[in-house]
PDB file as gemmi writes it, atoms N, CA and C in Angstrom:
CRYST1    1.000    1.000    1.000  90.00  90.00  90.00 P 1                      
ATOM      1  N   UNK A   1      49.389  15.005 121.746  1.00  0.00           N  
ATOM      2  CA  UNK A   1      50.663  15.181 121.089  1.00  0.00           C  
ATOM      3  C   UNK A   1      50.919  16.660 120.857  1.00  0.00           C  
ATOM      4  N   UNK A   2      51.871  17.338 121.328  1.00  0.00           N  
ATOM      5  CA  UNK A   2      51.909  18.423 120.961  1.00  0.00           C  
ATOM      6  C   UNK A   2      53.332  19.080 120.711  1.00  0.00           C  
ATOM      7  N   UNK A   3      53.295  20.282 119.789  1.00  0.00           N  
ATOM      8  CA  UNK A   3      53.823  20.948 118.968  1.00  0.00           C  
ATOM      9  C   UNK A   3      55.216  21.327 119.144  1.00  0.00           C  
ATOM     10  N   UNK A   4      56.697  21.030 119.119  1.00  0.00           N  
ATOM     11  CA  UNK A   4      57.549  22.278 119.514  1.00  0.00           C  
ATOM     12  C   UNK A   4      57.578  23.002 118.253  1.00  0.00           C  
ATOM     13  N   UNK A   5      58.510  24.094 118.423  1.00  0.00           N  
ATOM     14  CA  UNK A   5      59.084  25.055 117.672  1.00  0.00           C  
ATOM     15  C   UNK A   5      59.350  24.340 116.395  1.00  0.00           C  
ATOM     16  N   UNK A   6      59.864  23.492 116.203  1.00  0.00           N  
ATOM     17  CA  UNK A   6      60.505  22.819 114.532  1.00  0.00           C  
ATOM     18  C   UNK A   6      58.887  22.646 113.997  1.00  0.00           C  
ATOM     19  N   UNK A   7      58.616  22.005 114.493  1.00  0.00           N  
ATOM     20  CA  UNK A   7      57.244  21.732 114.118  1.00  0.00           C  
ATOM     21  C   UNK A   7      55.850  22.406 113.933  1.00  0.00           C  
ATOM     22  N   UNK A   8      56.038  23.175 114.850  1.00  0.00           N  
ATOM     23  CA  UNK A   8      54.875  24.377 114.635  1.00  0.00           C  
ATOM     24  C   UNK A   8      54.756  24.713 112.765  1.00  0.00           C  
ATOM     25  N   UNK A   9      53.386  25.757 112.878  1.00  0.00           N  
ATOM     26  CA  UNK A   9      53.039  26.035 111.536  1.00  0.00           C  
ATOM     27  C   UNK A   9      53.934  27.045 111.058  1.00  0.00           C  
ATOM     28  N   UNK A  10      53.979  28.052 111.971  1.00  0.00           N  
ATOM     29  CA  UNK A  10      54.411  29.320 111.850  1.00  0.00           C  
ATOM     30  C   UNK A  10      55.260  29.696 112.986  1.00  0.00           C  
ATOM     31  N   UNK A  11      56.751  30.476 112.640  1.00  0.00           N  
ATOM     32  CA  UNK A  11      57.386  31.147 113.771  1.00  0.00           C  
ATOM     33  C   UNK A  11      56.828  32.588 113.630  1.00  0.00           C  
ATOM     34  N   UNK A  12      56.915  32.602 114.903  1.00  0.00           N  
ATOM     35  CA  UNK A  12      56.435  33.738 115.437  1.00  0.00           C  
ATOM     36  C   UNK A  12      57.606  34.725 115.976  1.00  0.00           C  
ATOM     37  N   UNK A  13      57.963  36.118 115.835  1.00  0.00           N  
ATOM     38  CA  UNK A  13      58.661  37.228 116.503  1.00  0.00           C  
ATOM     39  C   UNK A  13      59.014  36.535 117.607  1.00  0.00           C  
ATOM     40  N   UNK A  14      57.460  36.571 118.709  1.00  0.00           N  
ATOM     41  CA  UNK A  14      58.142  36.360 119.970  1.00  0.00           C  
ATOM     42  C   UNK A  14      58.698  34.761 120.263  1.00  0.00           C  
ATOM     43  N   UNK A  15      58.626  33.708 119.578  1.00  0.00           N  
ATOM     44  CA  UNK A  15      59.554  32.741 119.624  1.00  0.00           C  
ATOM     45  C   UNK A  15      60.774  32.882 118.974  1.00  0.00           C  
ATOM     46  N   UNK A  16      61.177  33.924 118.297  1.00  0.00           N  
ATOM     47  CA  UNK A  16      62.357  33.774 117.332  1.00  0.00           C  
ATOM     48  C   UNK A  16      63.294  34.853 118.873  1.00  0.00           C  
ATOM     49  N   UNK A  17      62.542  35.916 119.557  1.00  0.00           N  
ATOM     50  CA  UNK A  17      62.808  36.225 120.315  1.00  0.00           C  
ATOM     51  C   UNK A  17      63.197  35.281 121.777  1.00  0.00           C  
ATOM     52  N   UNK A  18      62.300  34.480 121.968  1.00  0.00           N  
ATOM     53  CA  UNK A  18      63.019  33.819 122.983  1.00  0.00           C  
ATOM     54  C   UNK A  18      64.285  32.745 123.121  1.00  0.00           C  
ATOM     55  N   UNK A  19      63.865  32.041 121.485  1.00  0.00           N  
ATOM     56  CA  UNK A  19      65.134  31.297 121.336  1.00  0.00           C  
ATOM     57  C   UNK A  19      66.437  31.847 121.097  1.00  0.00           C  
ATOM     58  N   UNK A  20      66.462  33.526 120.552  1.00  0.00           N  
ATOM     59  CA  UNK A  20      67.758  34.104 120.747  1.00  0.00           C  
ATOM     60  C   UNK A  20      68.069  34.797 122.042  1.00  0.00           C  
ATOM     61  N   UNK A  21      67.445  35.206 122.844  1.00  0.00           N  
ATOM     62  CA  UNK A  21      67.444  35.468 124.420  1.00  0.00           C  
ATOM     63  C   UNK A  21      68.044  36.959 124.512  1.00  0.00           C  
ATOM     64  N   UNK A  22      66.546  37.372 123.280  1.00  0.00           N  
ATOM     65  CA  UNK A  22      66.625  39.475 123.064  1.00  0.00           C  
ATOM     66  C   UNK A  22      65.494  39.660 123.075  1.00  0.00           C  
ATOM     67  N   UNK A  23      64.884  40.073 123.380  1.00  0.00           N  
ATOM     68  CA  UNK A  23      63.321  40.992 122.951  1.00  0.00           C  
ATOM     69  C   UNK A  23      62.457  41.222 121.891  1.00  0.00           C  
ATOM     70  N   UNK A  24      61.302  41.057 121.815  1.00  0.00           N  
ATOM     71  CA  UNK A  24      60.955  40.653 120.634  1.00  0.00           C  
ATOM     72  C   UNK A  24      60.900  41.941 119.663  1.00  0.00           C  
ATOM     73  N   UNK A  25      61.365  43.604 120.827  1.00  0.00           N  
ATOM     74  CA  UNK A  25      61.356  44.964 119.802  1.00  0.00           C  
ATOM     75  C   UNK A  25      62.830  44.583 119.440  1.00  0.00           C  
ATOM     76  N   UNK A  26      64.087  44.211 119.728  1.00  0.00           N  
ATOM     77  CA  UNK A  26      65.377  43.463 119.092  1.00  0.00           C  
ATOM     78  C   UNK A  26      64.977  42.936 118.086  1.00  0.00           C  
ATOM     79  N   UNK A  27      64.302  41.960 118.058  1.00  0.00           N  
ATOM     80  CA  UNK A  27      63.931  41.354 116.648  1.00  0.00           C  
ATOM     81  C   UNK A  27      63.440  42.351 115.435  1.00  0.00           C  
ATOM     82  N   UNK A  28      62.657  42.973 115.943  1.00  0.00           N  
ATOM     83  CA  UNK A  28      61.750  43.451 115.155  1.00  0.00           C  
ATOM     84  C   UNK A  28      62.795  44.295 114.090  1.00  0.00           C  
ATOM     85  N   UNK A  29      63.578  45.530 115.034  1.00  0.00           N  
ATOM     86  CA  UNK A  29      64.527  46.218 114.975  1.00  0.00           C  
ATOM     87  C   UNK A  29      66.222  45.453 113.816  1.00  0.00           C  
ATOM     88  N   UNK A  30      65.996  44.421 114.170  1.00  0.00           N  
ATOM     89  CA  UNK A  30      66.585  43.587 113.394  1.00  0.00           C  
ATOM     90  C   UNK A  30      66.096  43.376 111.883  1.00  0.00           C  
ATOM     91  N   UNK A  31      64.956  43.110 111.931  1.00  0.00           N  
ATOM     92  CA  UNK A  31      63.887  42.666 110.848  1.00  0.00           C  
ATOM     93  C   UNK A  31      63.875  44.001 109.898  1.00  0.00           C  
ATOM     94  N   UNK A  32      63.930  45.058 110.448  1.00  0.00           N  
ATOM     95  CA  UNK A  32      63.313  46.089 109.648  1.00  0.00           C  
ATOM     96  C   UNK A  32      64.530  47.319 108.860  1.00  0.00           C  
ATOM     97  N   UNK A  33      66.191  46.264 109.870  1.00  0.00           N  
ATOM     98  CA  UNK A  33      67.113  46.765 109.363  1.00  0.00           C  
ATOM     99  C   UNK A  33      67.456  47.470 110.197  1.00  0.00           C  
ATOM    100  N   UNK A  34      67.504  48.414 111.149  1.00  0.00           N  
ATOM    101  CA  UNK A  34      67.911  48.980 112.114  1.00  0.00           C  
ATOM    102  C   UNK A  34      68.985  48.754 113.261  1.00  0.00           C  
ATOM    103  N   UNK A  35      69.714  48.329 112.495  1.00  0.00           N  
ATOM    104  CA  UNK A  35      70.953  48.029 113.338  1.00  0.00           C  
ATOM    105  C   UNK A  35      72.116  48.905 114.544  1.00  0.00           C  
ATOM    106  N   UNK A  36      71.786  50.532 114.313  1.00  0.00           N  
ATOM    107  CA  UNK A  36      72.067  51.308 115.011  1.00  0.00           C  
ATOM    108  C   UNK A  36      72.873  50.439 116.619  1.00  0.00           C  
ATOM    109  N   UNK A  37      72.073  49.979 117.164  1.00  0.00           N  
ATOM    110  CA  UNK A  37      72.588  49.867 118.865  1.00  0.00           C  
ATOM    111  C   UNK A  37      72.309  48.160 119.296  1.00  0.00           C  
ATOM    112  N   UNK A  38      72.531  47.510 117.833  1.00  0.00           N  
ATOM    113  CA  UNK A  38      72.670  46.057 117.777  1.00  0.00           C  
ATOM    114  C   UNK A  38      74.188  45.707 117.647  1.00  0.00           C  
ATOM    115  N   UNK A  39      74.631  44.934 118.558  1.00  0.00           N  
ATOM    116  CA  UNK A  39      75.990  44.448 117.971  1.00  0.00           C  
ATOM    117  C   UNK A  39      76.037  43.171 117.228  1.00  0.00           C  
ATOM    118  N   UNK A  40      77.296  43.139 116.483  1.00  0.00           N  
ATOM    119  CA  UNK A  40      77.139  42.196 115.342  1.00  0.00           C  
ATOM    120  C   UNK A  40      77.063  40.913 115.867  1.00  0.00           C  
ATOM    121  N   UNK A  41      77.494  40.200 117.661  1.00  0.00           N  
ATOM    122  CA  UNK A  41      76.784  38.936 117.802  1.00  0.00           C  
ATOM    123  C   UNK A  41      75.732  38.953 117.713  1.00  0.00           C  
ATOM    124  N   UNK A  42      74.584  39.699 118.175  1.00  0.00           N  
ATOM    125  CA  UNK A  42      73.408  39.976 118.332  1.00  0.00           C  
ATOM    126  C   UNK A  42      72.342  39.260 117.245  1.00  0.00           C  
ATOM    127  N   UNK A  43      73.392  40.260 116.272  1.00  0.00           N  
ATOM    128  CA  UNK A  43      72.326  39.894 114.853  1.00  0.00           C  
ATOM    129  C   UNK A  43      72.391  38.894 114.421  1.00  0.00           C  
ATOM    130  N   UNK A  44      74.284  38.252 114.339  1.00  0.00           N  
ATOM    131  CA  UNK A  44      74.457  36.830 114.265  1.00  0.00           C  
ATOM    132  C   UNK A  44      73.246  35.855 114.482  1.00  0.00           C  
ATOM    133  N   UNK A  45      73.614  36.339 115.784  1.00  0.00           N  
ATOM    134  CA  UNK A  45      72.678  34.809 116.882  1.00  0.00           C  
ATOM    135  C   UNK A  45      71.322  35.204 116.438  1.00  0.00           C  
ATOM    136  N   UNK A  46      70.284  36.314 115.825  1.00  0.00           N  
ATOM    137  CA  UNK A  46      68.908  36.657 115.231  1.00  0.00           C  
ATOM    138  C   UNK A  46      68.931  35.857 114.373  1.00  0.00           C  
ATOM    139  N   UNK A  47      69.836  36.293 113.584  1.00  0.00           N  
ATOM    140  CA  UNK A  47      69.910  35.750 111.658  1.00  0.00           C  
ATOM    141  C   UNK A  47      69.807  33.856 111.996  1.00  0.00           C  
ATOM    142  N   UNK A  48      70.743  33.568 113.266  1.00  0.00           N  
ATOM    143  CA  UNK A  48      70.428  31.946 112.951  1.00  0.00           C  
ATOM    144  C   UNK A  48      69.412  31.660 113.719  1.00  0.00           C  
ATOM    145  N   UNK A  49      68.335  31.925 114.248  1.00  0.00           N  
ATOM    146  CA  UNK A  49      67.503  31.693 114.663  1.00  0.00           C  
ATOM    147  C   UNK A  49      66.215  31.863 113.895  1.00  0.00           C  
ATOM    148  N   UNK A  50      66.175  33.062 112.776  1.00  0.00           N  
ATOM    149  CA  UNK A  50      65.529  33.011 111.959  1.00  0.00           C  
ATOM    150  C   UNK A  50      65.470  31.699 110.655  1.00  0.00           C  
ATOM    151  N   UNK A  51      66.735  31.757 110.401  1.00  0.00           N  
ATOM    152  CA  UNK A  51      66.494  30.059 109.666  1.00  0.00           C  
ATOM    153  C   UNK A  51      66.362  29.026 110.007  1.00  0.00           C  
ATOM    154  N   UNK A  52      67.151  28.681 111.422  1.00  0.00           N  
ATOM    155  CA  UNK A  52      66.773  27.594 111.782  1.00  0.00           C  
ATOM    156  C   UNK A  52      64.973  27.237 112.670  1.00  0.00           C  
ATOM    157  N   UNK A  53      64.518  28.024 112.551  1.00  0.00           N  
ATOM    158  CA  UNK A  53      63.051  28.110 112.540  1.00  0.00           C  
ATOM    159  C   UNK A  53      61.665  28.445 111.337  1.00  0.00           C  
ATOM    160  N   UNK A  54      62.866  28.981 110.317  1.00  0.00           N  
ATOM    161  CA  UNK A  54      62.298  29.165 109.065  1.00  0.00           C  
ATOM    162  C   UNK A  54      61.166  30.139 109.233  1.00  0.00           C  
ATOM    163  N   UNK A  55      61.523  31.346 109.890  1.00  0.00           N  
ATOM    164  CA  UNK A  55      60.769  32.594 110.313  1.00  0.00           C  
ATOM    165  C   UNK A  55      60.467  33.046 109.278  1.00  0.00           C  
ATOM    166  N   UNK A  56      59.156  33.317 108.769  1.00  0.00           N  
ATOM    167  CA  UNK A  56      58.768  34.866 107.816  1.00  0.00           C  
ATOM    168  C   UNK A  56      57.586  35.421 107.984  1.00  0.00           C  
ATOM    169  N   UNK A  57      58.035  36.492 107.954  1.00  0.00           N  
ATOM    170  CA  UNK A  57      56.973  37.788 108.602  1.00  0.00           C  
ATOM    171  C   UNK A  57      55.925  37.784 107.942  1.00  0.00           C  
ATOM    172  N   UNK A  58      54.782  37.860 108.696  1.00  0.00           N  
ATOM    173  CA  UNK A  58      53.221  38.113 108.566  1.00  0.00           C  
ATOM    174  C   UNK A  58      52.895  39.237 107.725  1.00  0.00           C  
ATOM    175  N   UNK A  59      52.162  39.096 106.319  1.00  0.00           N  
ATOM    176  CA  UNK A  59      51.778  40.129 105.350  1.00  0.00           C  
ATOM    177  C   UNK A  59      51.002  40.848 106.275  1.00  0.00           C  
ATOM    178  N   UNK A  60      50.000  39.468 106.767  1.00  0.00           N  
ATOM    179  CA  UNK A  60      48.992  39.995 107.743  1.00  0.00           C  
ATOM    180  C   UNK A  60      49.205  41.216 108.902  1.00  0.00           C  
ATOM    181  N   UNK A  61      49.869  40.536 109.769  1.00  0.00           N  
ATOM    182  CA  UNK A  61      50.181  41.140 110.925  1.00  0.00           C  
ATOM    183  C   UNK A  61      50.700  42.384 110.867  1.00  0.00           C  
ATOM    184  N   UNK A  62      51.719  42.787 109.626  1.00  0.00           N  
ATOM    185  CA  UNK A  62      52.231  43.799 109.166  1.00  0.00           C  
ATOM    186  C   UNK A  62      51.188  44.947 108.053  1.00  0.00           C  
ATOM    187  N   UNK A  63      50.298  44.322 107.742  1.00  0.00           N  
ATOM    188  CA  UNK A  63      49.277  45.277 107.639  1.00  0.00           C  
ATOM    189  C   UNK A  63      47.964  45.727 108.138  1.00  0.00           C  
ATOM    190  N   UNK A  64      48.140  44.648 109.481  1.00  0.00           N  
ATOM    191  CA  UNK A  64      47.446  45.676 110.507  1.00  0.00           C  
ATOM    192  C   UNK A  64      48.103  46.249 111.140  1.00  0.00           C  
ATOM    193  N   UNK A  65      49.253  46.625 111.347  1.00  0.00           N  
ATOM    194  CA  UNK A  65      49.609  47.352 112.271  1.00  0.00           C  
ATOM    195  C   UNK A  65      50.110  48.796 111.107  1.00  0.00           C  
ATOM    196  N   UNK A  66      50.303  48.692 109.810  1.00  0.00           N  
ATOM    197  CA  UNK A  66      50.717  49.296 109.128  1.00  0.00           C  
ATOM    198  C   UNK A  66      48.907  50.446 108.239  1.00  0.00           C  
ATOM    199  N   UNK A  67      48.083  49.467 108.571  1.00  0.00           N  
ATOM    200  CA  UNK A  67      46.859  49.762 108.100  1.00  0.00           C  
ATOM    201  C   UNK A  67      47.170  49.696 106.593  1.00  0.00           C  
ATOM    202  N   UNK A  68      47.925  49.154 106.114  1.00  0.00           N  
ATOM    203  CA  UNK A  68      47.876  48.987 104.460  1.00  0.00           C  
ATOM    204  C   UNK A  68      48.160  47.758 104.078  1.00  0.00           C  
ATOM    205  N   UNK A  69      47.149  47.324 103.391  1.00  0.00           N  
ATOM    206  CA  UNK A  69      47.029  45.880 103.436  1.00  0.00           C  
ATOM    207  C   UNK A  69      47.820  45.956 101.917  1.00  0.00           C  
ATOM    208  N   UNK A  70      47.808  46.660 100.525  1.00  0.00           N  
ATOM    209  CA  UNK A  70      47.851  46.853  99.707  1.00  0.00           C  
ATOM    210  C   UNK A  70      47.546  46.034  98.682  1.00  0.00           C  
ATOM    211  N   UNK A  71      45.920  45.229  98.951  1.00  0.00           N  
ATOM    212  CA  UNK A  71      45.337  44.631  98.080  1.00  0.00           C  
ATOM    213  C   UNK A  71      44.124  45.408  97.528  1.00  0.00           C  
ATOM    214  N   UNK A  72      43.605  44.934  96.745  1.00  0.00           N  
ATOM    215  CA  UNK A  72      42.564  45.169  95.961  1.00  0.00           C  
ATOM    216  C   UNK A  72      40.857  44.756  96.061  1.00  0.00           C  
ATOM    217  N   UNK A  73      39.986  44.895  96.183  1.00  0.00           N  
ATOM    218  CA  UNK A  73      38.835  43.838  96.311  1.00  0.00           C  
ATOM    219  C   UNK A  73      37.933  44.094  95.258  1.00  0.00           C  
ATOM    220  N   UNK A  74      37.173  43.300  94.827  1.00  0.00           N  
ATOM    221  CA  UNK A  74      36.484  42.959  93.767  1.00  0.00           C  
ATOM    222  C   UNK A  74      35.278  42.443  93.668  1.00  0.00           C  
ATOM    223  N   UNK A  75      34.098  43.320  93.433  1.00  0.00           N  
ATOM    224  CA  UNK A  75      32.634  43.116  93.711  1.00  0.00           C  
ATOM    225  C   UNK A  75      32.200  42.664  92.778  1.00  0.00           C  
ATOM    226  N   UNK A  76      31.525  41.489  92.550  1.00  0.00           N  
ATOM    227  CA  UNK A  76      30.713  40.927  91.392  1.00  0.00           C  
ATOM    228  C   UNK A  76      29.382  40.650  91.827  1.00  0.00           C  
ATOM    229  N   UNK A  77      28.296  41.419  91.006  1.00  0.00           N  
ATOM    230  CA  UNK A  77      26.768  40.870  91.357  1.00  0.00           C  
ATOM    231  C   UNK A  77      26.732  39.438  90.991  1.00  0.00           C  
ATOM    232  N   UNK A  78      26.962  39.094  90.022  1.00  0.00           N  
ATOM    233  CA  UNK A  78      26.223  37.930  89.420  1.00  0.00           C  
ATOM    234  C   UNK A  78      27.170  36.948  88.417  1.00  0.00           C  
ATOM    235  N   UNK A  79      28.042  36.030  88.894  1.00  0.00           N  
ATOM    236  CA  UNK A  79      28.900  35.277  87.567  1.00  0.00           C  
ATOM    237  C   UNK A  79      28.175  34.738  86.290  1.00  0.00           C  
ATOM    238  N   UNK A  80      26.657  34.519  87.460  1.00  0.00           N  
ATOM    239  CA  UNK A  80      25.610  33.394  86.268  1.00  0.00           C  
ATOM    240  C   UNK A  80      25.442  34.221  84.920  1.00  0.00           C  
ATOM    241  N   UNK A  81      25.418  35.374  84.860  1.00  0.00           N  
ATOM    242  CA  UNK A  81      24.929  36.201  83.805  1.00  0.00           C  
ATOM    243  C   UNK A  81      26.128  36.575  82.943  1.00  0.00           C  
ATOM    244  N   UNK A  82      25.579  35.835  81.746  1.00  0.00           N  
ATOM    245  CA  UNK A  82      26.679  35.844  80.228  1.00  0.00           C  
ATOM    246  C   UNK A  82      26.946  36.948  79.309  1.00  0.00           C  
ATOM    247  N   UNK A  83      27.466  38.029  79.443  1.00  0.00           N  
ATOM    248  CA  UNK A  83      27.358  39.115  78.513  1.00  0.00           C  
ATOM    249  C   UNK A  83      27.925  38.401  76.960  1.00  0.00           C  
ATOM    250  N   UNK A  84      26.855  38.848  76.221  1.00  0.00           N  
ATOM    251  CA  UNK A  84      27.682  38.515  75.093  1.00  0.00           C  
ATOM    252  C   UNK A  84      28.176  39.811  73.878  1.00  0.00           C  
ATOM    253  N   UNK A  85      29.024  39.601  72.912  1.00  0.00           N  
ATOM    254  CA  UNK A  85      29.446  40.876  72.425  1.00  0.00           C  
ATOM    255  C   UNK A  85      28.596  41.476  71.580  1.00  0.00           C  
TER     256      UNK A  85                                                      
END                                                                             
């Protein structure tokens, strides 16, 4: 049994790209606001392809390519051990 687009877990750029029939740097360029040398069907036909697939961008993916994840991490030796006051 397998997966289409409605159904999948996650949309992806390059499916939001093929179902609007632009490139997935169009999308991106879209995504990040850059509208410069997009015309307004363009974005139209992006914008409904993004909801009707229920697209949202990867924290992940966007902080590897950004190298800033902007979380925190947190080392604990030992939970077992009870400080008391």
């Amino acid at each position: 049994m397998g997966r289409d687009e409605k159904t999948s877990k996650h949309a992806t750029i390059a499916m939001v790209a093929e179902k609007a029939g632009v490139s997935t740097t169009t999308v991106s360029r879209y995504l990040n606001g850059k509208y410069e040398y997009m015309s307004l069907k363009t974005r139209k036909k992006i914008k409904h392809v993004i909801e009707e697939l229920n697209y949202r961008p990867s924290n992940i993916a966007r902080g590897l390519k950004s190298k800033k994840t902007n979380l925190i991490g947190v080392v604990v030796a030992d939970i077992e051990i009870r400080f008391l006051p």
